[in-house]
N, CA, C and O of each residue as an XYZ file, in Angstrom:
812
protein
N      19.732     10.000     18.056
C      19.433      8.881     17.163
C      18.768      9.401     15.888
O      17.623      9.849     15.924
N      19.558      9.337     14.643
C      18.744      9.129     13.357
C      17.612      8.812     13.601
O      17.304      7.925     14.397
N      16.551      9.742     12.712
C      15.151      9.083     12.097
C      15.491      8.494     10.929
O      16.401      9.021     10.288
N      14.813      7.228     10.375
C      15.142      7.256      8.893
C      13.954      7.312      8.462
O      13.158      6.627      9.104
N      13.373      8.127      7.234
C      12.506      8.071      6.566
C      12.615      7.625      4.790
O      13.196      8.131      3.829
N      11.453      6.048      5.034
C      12.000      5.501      3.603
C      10.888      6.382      2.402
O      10.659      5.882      1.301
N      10.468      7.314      2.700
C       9.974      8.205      1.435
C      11.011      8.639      0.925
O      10.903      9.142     -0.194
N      12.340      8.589      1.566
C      13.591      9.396      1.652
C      14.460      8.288      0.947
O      14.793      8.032     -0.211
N      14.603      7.923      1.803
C      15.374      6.550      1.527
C      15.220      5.689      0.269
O      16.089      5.286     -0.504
N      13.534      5.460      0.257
C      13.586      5.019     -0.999
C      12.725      6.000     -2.225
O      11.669      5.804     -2.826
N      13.218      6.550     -2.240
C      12.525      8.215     -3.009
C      11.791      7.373     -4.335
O      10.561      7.347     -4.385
N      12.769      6.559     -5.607
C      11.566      6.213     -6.375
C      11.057      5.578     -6.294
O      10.487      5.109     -7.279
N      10.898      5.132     -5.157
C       9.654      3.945     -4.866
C       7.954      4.699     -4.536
O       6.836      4.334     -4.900
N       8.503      6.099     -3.534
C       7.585      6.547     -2.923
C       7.811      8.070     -3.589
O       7.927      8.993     -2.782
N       7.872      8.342     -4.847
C       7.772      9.498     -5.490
C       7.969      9.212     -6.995
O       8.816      8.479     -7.505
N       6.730     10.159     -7.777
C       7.230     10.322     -8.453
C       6.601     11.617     -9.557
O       6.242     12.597     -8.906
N       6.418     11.775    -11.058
C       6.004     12.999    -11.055
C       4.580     12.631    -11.694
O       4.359     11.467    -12.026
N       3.424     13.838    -11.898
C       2.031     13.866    -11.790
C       1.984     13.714    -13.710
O       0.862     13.899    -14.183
N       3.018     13.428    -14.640
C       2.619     13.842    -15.918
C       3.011     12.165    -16.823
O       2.352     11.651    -17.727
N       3.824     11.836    -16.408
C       4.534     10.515    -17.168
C       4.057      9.270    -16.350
O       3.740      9.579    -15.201
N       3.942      8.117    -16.608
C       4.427      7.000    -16.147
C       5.771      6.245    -16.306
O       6.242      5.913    -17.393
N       6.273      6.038    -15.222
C       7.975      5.205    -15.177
C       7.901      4.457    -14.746
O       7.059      4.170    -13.895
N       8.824      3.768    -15.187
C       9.497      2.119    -14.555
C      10.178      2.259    -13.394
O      10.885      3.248    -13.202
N      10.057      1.386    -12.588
C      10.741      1.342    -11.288
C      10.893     -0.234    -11.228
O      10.181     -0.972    -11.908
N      11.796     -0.660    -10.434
C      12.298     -2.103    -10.228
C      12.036     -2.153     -8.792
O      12.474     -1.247     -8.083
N      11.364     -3.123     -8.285
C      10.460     -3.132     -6.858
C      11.174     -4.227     -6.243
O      10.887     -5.416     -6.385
N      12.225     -3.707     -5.475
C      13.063     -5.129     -4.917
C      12.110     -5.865     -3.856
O      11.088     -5.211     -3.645
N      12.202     -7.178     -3.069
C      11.432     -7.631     -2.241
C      11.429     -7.301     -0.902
O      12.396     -7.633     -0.216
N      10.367     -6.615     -0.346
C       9.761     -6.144      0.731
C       9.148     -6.923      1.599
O       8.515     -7.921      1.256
N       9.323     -6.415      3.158
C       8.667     -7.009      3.968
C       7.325     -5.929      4.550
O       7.365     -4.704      4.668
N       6.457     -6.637      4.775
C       4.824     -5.950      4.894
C       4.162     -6.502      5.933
O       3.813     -7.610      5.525
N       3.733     -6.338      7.218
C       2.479     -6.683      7.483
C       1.484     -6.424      7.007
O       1.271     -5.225      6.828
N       0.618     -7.239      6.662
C      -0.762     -7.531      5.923
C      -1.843     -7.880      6.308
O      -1.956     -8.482      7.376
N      -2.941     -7.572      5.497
C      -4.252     -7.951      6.583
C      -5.218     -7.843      5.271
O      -5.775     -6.781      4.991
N      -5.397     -9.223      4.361
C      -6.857     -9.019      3.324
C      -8.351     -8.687      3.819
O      -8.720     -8.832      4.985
N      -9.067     -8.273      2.884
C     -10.358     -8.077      3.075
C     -11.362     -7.769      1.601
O     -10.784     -7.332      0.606
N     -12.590     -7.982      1.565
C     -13.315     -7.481      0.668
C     -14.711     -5.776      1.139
O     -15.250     -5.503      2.212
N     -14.774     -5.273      0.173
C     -15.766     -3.925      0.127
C     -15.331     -3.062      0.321
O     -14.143     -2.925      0.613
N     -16.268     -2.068      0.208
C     -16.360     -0.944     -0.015
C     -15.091      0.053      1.619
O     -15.380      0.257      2.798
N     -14.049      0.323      0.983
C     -13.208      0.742      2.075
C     -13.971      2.498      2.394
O     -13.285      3.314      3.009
N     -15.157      2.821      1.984
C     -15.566      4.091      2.883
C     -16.716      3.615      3.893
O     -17.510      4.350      4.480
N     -16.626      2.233      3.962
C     -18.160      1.971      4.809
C     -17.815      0.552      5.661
O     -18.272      0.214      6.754
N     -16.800     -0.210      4.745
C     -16.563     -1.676      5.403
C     -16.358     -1.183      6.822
O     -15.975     -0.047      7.103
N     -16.744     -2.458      7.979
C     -15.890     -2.070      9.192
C     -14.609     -2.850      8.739
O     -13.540     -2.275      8.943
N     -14.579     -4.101      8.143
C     -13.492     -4.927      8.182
C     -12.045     -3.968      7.644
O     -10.886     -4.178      8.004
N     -12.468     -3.010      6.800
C     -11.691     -2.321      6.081
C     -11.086     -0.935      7.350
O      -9.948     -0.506      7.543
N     -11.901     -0.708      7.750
C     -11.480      0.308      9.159
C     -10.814     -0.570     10.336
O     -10.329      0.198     11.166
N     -10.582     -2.251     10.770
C     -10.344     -3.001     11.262
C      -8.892     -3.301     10.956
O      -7.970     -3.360     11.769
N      -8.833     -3.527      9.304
C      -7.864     -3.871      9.125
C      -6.576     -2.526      9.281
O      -5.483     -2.643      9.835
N      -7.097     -1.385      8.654
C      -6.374     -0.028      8.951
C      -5.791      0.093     10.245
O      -4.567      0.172     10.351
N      -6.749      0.123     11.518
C      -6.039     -0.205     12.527
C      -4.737     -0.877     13.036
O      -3.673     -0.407     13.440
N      -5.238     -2.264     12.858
C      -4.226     -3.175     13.142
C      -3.305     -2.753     12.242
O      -2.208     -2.655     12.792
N      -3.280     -2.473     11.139
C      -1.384     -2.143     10.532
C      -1.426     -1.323     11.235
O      -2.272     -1.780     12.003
N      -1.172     -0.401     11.623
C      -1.004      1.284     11.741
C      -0.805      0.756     13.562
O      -0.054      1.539     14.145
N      -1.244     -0.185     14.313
C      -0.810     -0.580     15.908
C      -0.350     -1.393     15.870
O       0.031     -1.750     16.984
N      -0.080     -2.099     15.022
C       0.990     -3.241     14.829
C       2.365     -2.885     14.499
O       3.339     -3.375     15.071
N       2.431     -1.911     13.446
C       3.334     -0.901     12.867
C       3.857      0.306     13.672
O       4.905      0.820     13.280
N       3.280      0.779     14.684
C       3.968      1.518     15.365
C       4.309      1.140     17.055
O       4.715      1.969     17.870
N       4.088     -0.034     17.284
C       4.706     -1.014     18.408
C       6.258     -1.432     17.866
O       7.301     -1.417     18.520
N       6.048     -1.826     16.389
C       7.445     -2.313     15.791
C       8.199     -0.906     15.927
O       8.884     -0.644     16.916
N       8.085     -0.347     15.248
C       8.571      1.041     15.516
C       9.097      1.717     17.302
O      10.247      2.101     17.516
N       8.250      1.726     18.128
C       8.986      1.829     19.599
C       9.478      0.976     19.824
O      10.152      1.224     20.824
N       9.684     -0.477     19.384
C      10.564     -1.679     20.059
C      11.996     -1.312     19.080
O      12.979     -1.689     19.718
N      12.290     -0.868     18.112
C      13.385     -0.414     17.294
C      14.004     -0.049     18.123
O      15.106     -0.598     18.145
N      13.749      1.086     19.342
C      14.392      1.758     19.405
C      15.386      1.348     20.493
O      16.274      2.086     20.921
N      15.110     -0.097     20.960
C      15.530     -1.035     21.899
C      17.250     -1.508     20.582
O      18.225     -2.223     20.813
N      16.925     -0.805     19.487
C      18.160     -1.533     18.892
C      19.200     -0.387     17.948
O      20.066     -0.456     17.075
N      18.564      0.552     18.664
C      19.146      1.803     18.617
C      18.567      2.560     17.044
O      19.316      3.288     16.391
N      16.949      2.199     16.547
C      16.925      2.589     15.280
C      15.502      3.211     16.016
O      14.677      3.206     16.930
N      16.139      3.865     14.442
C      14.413      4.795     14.747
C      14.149      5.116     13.432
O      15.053      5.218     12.603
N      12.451      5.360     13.056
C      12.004      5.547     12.099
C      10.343      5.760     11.642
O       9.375      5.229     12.186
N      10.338      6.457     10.780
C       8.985      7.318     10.611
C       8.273      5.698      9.656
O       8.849      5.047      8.785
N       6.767      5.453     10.302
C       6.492      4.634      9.565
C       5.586      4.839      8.333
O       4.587      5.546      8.199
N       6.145      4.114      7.570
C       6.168      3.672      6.341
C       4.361      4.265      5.997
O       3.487      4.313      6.863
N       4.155      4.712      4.324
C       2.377      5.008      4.124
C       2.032      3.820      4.371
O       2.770      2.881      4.670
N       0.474      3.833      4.207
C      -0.569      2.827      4.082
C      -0.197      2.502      2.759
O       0.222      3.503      2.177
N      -0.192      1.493      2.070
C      -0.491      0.483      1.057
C      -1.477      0.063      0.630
O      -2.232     -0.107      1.587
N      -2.148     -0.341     -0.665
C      -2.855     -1.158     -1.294
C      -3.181     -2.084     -2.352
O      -3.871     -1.574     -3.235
N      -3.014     -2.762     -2.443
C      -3.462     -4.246     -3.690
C      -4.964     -4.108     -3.644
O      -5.618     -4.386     -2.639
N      -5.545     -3.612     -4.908
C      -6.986     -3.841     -5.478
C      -7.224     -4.480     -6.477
O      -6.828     -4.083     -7.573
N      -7.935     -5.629     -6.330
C      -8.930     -6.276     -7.491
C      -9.866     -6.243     -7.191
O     -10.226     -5.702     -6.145
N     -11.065     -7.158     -8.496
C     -12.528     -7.763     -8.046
C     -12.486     -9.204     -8.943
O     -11.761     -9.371     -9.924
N     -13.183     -9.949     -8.529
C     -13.270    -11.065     -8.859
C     -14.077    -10.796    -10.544
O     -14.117    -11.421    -11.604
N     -14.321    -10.230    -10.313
C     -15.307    -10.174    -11.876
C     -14.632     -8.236    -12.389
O     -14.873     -7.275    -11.658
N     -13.897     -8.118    -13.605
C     -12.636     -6.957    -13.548
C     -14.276     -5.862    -13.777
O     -14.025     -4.749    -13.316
N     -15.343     -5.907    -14.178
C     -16.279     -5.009    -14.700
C     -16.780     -4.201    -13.184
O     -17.039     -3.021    -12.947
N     -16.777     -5.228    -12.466
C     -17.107     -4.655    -10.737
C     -15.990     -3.461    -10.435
O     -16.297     -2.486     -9.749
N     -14.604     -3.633    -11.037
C     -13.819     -2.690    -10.635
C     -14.131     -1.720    -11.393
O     -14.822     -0.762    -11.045
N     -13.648     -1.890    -12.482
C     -14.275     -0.484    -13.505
C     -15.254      0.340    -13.287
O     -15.051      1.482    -12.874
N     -16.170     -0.027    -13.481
C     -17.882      0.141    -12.467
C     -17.823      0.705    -11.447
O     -18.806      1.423    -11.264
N     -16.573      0.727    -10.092
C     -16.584      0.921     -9.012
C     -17.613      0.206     -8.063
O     -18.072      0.754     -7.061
N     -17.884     -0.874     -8.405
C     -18.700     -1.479     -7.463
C     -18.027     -2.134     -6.244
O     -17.867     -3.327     -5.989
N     -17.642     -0.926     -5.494
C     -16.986     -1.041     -4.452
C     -17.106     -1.954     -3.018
O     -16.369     -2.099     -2.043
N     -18.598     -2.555     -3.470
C     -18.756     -3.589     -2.221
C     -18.330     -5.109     -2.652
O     -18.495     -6.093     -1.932
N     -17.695     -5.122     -4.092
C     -17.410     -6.385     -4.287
C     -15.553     -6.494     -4.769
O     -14.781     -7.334     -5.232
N     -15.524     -4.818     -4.224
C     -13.748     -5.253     -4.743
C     -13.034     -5.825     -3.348
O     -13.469     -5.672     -2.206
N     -11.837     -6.515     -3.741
C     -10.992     -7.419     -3.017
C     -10.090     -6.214     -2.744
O     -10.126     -5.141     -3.347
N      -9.120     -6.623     -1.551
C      -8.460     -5.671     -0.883
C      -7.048     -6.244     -0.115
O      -7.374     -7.009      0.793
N      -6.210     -6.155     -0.180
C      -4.476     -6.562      0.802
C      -3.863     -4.986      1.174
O      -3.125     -4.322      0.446
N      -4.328     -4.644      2.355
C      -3.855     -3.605      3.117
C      -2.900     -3.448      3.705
O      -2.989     -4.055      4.772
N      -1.389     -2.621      3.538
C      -0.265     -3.365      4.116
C       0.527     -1.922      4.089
O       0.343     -0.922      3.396
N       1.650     -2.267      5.305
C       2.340     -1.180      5.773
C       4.043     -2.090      6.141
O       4.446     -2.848      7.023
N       4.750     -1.329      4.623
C       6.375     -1.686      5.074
C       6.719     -1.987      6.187
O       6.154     -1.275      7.017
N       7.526     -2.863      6.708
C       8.253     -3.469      7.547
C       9.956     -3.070      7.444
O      10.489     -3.478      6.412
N      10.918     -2.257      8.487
C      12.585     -2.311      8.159
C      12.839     -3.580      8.265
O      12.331     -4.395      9.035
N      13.986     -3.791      7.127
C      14.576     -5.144      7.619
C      15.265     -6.065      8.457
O      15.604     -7.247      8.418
N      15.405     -4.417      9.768
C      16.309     -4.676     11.344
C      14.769     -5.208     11.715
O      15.006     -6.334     12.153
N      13.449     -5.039     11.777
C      12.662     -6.049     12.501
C      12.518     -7.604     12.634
O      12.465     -8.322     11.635
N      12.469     -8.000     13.674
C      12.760     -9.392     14.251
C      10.923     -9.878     13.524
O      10.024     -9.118     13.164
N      10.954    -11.110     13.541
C       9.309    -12.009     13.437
C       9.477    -11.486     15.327
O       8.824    -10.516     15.713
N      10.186    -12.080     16.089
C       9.933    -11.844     17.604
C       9.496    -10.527     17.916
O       8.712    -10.433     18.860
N       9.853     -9.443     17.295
C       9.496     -8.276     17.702
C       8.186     -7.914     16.852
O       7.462     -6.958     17.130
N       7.980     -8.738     15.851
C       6.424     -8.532     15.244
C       5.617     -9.355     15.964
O       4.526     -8.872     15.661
N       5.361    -10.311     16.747
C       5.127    -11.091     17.487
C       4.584    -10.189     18.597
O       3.392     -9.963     18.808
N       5.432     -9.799     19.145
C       5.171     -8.718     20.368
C       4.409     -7.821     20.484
O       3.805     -7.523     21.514
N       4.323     -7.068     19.015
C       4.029     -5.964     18.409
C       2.340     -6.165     18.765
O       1.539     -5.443     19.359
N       2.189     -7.826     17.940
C       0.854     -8.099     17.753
C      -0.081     -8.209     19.094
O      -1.279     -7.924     19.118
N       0.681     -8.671     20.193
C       0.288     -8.861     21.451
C       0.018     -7.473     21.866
O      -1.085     -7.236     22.360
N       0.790     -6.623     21.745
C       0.672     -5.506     22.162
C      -0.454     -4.675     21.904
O      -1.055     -3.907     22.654
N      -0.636     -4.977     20.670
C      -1.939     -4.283     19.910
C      -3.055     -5.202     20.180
O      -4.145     -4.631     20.218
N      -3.074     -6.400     20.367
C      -4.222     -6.943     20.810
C      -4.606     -6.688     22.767
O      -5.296     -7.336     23.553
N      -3.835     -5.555     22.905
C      -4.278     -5.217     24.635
C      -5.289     -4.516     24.185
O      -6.378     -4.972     24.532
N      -5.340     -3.135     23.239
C      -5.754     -2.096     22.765
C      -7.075     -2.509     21.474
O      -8.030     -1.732     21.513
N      -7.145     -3.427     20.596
C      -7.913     -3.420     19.929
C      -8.798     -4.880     19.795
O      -8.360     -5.988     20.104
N      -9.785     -4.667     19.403
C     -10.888     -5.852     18.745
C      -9.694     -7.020     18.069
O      -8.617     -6.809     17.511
N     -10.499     -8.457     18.433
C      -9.713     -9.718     17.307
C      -9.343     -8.780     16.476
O      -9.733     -7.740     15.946
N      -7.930     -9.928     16.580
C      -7.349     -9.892     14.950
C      -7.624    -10.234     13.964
O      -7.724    -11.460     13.998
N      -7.915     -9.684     12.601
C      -8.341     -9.986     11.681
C      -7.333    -11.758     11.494
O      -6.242    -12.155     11.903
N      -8.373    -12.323     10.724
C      -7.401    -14.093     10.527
C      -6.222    -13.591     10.086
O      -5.176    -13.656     10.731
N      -6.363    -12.996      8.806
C      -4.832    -12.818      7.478
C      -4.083    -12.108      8.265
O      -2.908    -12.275      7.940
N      -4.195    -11.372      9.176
C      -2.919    -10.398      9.453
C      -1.475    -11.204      9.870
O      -1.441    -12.059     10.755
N      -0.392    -10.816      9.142
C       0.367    -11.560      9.065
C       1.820    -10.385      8.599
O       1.838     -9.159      8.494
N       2.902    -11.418      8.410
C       4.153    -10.419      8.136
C       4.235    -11.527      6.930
O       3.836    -12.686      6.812
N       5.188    -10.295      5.811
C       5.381    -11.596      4.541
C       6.095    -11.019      3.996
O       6.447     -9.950      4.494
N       6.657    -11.438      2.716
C       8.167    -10.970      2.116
C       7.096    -10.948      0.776
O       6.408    -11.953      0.593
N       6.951     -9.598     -0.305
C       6.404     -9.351     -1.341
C       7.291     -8.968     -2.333
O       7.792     -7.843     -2.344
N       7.522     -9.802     -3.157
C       8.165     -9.391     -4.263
C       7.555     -8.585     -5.484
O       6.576     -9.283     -5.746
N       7.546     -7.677     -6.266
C       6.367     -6.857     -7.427
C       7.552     -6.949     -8.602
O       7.216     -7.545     -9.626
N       8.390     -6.616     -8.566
C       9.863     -6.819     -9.538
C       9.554     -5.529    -10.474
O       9.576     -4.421     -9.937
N       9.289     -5.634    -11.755
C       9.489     -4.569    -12.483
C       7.697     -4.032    -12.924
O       6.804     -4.768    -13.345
N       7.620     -2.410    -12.623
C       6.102     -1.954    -12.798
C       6.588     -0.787    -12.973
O       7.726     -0.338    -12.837
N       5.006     -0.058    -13.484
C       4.567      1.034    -13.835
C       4.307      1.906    -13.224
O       3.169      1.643    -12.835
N       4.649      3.069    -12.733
C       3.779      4.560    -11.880
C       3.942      5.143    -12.018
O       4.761      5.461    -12.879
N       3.193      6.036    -11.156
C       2.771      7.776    -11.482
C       2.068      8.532    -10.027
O       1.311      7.999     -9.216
N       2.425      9.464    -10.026
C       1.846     10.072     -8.956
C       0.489     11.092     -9.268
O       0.370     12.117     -9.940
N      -0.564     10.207     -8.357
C      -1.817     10.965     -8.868
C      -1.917     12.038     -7.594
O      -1.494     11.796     -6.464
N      -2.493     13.137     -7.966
C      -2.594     14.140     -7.252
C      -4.221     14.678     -7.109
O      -4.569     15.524     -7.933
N      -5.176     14.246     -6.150
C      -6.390     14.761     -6.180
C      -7.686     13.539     -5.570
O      -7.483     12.604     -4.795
N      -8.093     13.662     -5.770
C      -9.319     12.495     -4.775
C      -8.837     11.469     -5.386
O      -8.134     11.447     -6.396
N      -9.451     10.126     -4.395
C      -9.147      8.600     -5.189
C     -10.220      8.300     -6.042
O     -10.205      7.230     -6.650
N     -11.450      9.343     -6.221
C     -12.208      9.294     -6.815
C     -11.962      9.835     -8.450
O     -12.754      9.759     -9.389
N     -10.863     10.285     -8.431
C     -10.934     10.778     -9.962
C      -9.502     10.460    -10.363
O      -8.773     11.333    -10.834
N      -8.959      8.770    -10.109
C      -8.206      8.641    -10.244
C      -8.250      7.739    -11.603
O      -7.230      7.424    -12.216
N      -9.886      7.279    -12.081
C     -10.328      6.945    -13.702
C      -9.660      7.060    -14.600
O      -9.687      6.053    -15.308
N      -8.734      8.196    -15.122
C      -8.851      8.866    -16.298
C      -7.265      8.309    -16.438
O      -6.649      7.850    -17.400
N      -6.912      8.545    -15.118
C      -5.490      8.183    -15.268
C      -4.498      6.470    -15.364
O      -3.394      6.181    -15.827
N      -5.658      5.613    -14.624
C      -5.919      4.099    -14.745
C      -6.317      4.113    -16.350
O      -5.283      3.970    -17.004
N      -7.466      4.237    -17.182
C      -7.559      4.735    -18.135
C      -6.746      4.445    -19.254
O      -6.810      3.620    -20.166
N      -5.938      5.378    -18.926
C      -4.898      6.139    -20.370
C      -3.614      4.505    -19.501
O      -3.049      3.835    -20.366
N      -3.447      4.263    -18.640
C      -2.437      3.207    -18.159
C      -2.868      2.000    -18.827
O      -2.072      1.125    -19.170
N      -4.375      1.927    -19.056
C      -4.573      0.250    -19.646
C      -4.735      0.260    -20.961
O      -4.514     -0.749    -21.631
N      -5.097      1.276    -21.431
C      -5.768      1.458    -22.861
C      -4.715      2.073    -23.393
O      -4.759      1.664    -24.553
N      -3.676      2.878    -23.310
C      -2.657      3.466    -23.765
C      -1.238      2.950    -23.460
O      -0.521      2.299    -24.220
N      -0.947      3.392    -22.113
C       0.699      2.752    -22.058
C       0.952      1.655    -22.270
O       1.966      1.457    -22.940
N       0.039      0.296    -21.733
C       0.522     -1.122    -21.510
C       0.486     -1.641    -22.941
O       1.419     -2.315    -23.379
N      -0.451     -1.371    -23.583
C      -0.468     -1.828    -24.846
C       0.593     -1.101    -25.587
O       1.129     -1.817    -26.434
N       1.061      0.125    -25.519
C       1.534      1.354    -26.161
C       3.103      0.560    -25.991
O       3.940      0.667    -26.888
N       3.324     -0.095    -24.958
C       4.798     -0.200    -24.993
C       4.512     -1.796    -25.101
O       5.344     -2.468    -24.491
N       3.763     -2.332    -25.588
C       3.801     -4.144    -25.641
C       4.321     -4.965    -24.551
O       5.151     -5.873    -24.525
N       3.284     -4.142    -23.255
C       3.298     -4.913    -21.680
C       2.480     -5.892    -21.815
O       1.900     -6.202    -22.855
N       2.373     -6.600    -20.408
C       1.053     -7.371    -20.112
C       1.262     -6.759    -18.418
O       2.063     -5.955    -17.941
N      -0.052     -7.696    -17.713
C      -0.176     -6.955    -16.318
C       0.395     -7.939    -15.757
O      -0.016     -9.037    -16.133
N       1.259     -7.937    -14.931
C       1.894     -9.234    -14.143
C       1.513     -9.127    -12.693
O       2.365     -9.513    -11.893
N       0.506     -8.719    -12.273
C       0.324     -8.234    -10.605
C      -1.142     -7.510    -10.453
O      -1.944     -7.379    -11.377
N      -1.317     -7.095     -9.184
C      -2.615     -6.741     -8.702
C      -2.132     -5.170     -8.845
O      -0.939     -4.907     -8.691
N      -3.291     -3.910     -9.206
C      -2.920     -2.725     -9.164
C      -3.020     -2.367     -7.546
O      -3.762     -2.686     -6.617
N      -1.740     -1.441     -7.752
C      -1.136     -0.852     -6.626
C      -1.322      0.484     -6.116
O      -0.932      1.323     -6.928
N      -1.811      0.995     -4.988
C      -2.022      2.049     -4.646
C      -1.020      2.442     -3.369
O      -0.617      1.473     -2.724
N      -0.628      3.615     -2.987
C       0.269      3.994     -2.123
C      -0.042      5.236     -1.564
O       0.516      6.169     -2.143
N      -0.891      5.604     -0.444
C      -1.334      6.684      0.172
C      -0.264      7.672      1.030
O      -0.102      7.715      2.250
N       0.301      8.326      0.142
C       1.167      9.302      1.047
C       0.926     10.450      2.099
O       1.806     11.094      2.670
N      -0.487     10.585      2.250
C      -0.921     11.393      3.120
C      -1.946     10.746      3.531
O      -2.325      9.650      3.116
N      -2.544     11.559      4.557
C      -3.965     11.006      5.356
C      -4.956     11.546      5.043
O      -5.055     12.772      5.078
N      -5.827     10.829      4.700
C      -6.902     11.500      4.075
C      -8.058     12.335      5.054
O      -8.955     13.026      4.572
N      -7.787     12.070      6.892
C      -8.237     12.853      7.522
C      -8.412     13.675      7.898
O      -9.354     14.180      8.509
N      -7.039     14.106      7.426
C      -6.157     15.537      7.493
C      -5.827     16.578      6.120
O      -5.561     17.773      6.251
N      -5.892     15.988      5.031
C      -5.595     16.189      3.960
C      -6.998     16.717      3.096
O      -8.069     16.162      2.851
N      -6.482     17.957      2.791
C      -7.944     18.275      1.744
C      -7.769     17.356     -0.198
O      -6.888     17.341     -1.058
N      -9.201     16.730     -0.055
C      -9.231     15.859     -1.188
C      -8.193     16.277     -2.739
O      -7.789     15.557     -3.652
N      -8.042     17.766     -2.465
C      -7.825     18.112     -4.015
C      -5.995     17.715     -3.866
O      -5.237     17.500     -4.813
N      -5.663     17.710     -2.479
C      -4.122     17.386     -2.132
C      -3.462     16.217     -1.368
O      -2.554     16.091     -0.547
N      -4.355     15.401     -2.031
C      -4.096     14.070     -1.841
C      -3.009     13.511     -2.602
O      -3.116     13.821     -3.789
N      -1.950     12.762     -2.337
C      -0.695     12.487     -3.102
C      -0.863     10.646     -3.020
O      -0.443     10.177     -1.962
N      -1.292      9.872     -3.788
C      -0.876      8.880     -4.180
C      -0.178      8.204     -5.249
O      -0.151      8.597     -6.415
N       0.537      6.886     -4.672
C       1.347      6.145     -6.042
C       0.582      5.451     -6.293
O      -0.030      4.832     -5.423
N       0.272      5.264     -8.039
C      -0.571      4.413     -8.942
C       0.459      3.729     -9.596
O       1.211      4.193    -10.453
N       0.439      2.068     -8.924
C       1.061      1.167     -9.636
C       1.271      0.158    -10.135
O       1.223     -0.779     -9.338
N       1.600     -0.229    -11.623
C       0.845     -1.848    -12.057
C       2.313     -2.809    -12.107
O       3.296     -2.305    -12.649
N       2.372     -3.681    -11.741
C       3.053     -4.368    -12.662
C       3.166     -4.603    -13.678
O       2.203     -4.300    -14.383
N       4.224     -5.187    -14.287
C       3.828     -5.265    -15.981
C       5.019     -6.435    -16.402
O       6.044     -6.270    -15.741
N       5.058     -7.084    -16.950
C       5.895     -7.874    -18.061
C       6.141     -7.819    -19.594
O       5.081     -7.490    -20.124
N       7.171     -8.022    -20.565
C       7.313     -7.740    -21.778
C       5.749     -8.812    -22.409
O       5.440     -9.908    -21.940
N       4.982     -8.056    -23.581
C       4.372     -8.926    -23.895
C       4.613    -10.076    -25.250
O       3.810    -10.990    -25.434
């Protein structure tokens, strides 16, 4: 049985290079999801919600194989705001907002996410309320692949708000997007590979 891997599959979605920002067209995706607010190096809710995708997401994944598919699952995901934009800038990380989410194939059933969830609730603490499956549309945005801690990912957000968006007469049409291609447990900080990505509209 084929593995499919959508880093592969969908290469410019989940690649791209460390010097330019490009356009990509973000067709609509399916995600289990799970919101939250703070600081994701200290929240529990934020270590709660990680869980549940990541055992929710790989139950879907062994029930696939009941349909003859198989497949490497999908990175961690992220949607970051703050209710007040100076808290983000600032990094005042106990007041930013958070939608934590991990791709869904489109051979998965709601019944087999259903299952999934039962399954993972043998093994872990309540379910967070939001956790849920949903169809996300982003349509046309901005990225770049940052290479190095999420801490010094400033300079490059930065030159994206103050330079490109204005530079090409965007506006922001969406929440900024983060895409963790490695694990940061395993991964030394300086080789960390994430996608940095905004939406945008003509302005």
């Amino acid at each position: 049985m084929d593995k499919i891997d959508f880093k592969t599959e969908l290469k410019h979605l989940y690649q791209s290079g460390t010097r330019d920002f490009v356009f990509v067209d973000v067709p609509a995706m399916t995600f289990v999801m799970i919101d939250g607010q703070g600081d994701p190096n200290s929240a529990a809710s934020y270590r709660t919600a990680v869980e549940w995708l990541y055992g929710v997401s790989y139950a879907m994944k062994f029930a696939s194989k009941d349909l003859g598919q198989d497949y490497f699952v999908p990175p961690l995901e992220g949607l970051w705001w703050a209710d007040d934009l100076n808290d983000f800038v600032a990094k005042n990380k106990s007041n930013w907002r958070w939608t934590m989410m991990i791709m869904v194939p489109d051979f998965i059933t709601r019944a087999m996410y259903d299952a999934a969830v039962e399954k993972s609730a043998e093994k872990l603490a309540d379910a967070p309320a939001s956790l849920r499956l949903e169809s996300f549309a982003e349509g046309r945005a901005l990225q770049i692949m940052h290479l190095g801690s999420y801490d010094e990912e400033g300079p490059v957000l930065e030159h994206l708000h103050e330079v490109e968006i204005p530079g090409r007469k965007l506006l922001h049409n969406g929440r900024h997007h983060e895409i963790y291609l490695n694990d940061p447990r395993k991964t030394a900080p300086a080789k960390l590979k994430t996608i940095l990505r905004q939406p945008v509209k003509p302005g």
